[in-house]
N, C-alpha and C positions, 0 to 999 in steps of 0.2 A: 773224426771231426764232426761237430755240429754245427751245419751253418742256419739260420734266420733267414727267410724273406717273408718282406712287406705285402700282404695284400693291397697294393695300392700302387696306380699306373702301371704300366704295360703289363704286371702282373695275369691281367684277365686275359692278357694274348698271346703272352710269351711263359707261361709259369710251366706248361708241360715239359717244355725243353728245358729249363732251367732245372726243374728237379730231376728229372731223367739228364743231365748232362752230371748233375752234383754224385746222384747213386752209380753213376759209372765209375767213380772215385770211390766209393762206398763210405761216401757224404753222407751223414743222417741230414733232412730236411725237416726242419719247424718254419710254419706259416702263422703269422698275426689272426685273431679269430676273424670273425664279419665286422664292418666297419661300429662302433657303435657309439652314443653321444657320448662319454665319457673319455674314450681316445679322441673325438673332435674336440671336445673343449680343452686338452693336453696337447692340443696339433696348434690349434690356433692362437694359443698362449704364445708357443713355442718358438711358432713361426713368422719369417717378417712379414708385417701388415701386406707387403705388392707382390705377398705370393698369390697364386689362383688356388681355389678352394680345394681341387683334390690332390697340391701339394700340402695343403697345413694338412688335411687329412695323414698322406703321408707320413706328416711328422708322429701323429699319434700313434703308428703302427711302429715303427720306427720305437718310440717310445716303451711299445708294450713288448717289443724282442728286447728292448736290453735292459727290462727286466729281469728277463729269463734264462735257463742256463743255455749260454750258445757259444761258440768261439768265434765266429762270425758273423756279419748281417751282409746279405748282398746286395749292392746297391749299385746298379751298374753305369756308367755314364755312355747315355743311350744318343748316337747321332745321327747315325743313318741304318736302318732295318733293311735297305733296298738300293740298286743302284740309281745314281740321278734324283736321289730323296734325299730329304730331312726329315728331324725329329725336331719336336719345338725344344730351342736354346735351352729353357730352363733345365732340363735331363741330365745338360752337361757339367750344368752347375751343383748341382743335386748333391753329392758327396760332399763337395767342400764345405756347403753350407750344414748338413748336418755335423761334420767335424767342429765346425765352429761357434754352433750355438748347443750344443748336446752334449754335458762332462758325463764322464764314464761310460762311452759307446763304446760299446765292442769295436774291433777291427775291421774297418769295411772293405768289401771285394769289388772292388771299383774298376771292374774289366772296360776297356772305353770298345765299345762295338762300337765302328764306322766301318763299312761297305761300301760308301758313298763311288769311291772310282773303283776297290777293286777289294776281292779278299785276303790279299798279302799284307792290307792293316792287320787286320782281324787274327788274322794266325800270327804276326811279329806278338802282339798283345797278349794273346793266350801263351807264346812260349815265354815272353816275360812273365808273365804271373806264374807260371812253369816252375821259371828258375826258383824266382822267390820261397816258393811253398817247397819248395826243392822233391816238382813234382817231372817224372818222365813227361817231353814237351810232349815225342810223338802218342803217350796215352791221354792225354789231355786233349790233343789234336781228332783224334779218335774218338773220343770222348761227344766233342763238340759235335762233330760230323755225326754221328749214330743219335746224338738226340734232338737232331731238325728232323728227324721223323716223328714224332712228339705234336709238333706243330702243325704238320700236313694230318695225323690223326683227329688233331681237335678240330680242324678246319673241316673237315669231312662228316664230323659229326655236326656241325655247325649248319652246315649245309640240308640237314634232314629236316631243319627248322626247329632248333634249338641256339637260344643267346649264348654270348661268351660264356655266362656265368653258369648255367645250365649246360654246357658244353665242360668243363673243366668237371661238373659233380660226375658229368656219364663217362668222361676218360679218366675220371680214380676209381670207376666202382659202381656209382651208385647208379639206383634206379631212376630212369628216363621220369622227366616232369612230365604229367599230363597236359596237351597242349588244348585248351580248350576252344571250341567253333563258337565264333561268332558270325552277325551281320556285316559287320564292319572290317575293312582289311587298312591299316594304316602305316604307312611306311614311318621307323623310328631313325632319327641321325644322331650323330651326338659319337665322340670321346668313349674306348670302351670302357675305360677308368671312372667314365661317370655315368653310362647308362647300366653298366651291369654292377654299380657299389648300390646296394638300396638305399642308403641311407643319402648320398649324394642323388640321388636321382628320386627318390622321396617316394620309391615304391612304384615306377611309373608303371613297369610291365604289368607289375600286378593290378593295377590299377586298371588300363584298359583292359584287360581281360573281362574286371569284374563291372566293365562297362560294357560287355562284350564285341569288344575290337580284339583282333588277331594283331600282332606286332610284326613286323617284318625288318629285318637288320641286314646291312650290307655282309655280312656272316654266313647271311644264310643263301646268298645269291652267289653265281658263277664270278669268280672273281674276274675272267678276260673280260666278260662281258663290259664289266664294271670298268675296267681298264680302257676297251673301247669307247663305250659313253663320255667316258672323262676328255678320251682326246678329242673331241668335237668340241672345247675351247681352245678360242685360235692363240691361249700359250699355256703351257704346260706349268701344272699345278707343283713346285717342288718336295708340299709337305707329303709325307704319304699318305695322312688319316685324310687330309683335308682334300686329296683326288680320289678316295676311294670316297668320302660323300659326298663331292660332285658328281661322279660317276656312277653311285647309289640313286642319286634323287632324280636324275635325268633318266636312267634306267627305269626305277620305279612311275615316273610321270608320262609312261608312254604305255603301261602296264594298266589295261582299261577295268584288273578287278583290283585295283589300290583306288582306295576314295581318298587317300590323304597324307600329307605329314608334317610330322612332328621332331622339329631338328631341338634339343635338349645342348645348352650350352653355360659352362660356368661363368659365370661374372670375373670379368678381366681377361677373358682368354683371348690373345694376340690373332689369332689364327681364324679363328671360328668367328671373329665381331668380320672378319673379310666373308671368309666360307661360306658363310647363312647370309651376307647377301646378295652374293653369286647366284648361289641357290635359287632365293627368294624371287631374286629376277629372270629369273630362266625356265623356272617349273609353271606350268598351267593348272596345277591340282591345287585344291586347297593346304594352306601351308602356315603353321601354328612354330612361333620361336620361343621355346620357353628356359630360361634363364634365373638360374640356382646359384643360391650360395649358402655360409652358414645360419643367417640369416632366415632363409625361407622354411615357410610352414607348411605340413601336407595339405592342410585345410584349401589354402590358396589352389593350390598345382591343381587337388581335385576339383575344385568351381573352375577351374579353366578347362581339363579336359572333360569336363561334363557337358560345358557349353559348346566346346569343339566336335564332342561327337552326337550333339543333339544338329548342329548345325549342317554336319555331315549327313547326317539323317533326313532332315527335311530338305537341303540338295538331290539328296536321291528321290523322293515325291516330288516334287515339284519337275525334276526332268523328265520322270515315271509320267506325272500330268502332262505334260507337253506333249509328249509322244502318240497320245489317243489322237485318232482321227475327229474331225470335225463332221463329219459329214455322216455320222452314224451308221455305217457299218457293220458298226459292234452294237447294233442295238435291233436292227431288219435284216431279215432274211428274204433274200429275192426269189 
């Protein structure tokens, strides 16, 4: 069997386990290439206008597997990653709507992962799609179980100070990205589906780099840590992405070499118009909201972080100025 997946949503967090669960089947795995404007403009045709941008994305991946030769696309309907979490609703919607605005889709594998109370969902669901594919439940069981170590791989390498997306090239093979030093250390937030797609994110990493800012991702920090932080709001955040960047940005704003950040969010997204201004009102560091859709040009995005990290620059002189004595010290010798 050949099955498809989308480069596009949880792919950038969860695609190790996915294909490592699929070759334990001895599933051939095909991936959609990088996102690019041609699959946008066939995503957003496609898709209903009150989707959020890195679902029409989707569609366009979506689009470009079933042209090609696959027996499947996997498309899973994603609820809860974690106990006591959500996943934003639309996830769950997700299959339906491709079945019904997309003629001639391959057959989608619409596993419904919730963990939400406990994992006895999660395995009735796996031996249902068992039966179905009239595959052994307990290999498939087995299956799943051996490829969440996939996931703890890519998180570890993540942690060396590499993004999802750069994480995913160093766990199939490739060679490590050069991380380059700068002046500037800026803490990034945002969706991984939209910070690590270039094209949704309009080249942001690359970007401050070649501003020389360092990027720093809740990926790359101790995830308890981030868990602690979070619970110091007096109620408990249920989405998961949207406690791990509460607990990113409050982590990072107590971190006296982060001069700043920068929370990247899609236009319409239900979740993150709340999140960013949690954030906004809680963090004391300089704090830039910048907000994408199909619409937006790189041109734009770079005149903002040029001015964001010019401004970060001249905060740091001007504190650097304060700090001199008055009384000249630094200028006599007694």
């Amino acid at each position: 069997m050949r099955v498809g997946i989308p480069r596009g949503l949880f792919f950038y967090h969860l695609y190790p386990q996915w294909k490592t669960f699929f070759n334990y089947l001895d599933w051939e795995v095909a991936t959609s290439p990088p996102t690019n404007k041609k699959m946008v403009e066939a995503g957003v045709m496609m898709a209903v206008s009150e989707a959020c941008f890195p679902v029409k994305v989707l569609y366009g991946h979506i689009l470009e597997l079933a042209g090609r030769e696959v027996d499947y696309i996997f498309m899973p309907r994603l609820v809860s990653i974690e106990r006591r979490s959500y996943i934003c609703p639309k996830f769950m919607g997700i299959p339906d709507m491709l079945r019904a605005q997309i003629q001639g889709l391959p057959p989608l594998i619409d596993l419904c992962i919730d963990v939400s109370r406990n994992e006895g969902d999660l395995y009735r669901e796996l031996d249902r799609w068992s039966k179905k594919m009239g595959l052994k439940s307990g290999r498939v069981r087995k299956a799943w179980n051996d490829s969440t170590r996939a996931t703890c791989e890519l998180e570890a390498i993540c942690r060396q100070g590499h993004t999802l997306g750069e994480g995913i090239g160093v766990w199939e093979g490739k060679p490590a990205a050069k991380r380059g030093t700068g002046d500037l250390t800026i803490g990034v937030l945002g969706h991984c589906y939209a910070l690590n797609d270039r094209l949704i994110s309009l080249g942001l990493f690359e970007r401050l780099r070649e501003m020389g800012a360092a990027a720093v991702t809740s990926e790359m920090l101790d995830p308890q840590l981030i868990e602690e932080a979070a619970a110091r709001l007096p109620k408990r955040v249920f989405w998961t992405v949207g406690r791990t960047m509460v607990g990113t940005a409050l982590l990072l704003d107590q971190n006296p070499g982060v001069d700043g950040m920068i929370y990247l969010t899609c236009f319409g997204c239900g979740s993150d118009s709340m999140m960013a201004k949690i954030i906004e009102h809680r963090v004391n560091k300089p704090f830039m909201l910048l907000t994408v859709d199909e619409h937006s040009g790189e041109a734009g995005v770079v005149t903002r972080l040029e001015a964001f990290c010019d401004m970060l620059r001249r905060k740091r002189r001007l504190e650097l100025a304060h700090n001199l004595s008055p009384y000249g010290e630094f200028l006599y010798s007694h």
